[in-house]
C-alpha positions as CSV (number, residue, x, y, z in Angstrom):
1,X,139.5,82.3,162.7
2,X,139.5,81.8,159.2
3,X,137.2,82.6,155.4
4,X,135.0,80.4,154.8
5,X,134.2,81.1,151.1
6,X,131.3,79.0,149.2
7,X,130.7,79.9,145.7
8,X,127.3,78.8,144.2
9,X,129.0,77.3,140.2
10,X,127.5,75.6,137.3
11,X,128.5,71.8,137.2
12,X,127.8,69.3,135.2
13,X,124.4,69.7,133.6
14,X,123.3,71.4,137.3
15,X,124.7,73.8,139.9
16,X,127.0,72.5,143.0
17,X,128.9,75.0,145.6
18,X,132.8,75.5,145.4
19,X,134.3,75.2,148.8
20,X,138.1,75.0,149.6
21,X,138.9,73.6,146.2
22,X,136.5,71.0,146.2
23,X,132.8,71.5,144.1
24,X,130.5,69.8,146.7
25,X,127.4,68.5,146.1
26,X,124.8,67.7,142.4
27,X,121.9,70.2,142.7
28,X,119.0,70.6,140.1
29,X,118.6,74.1,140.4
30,X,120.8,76.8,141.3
31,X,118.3,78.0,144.1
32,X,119.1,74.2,146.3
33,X,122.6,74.8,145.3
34,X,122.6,78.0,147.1
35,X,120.3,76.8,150.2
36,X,123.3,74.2,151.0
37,X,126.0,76.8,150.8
38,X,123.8,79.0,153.0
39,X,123.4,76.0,155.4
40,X,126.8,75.4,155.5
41,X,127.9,78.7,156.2
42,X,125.6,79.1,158.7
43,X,127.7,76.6,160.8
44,X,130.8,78.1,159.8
45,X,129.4,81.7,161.0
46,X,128.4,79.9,164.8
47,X,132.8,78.7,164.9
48,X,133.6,82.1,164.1
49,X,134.9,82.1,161.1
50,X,134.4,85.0,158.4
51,X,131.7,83.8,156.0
52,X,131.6,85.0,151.6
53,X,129.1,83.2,149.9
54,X,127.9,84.0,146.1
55,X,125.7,83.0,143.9
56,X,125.8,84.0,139.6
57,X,123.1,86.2,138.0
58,X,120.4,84.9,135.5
59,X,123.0,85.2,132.9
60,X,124.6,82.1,134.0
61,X,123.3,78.4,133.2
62,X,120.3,78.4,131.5
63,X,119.3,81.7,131.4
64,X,116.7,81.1,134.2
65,X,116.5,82.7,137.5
66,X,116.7,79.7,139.5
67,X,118.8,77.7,137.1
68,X,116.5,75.2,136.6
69,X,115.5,72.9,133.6
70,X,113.0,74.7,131.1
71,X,110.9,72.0,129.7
């Protein structure tokens, strides 16, 4: 089987999760961002396939732990 890689990015003015080239999905937070790549790789993980998923630090997007909006 294969890598399945998912990389938890900044996008936009929100987070979405880097897969096989392609930035998938418009999340509001970098927390739901991650919970889909999770997801994902979770079915990946059941076909077999070797699994990588990341996520950046606080130092990333706004500064915030979950990346979201600080009104």
């Amino acid at each position: 089987m294969g890598l399945a890689t998912y990389a938890v990015i900044e996008s936009n003015d929100g987070w979405g999760v880097l897969h096989d080239g392609d930035v998938e999905g418009e999340f509001l937070t970098k927390e739901s961002a991650f919970e889909a790549a999770v997801a994902a790789a979770s079915l990946a993980i059941r076909q077999g396939h070797e699994v990588h998923v990341s996520a950046p630090s606080s130092e990333a997007g706004n500064k915030t732990a979950l990346g979201g909006a600080t009104n």
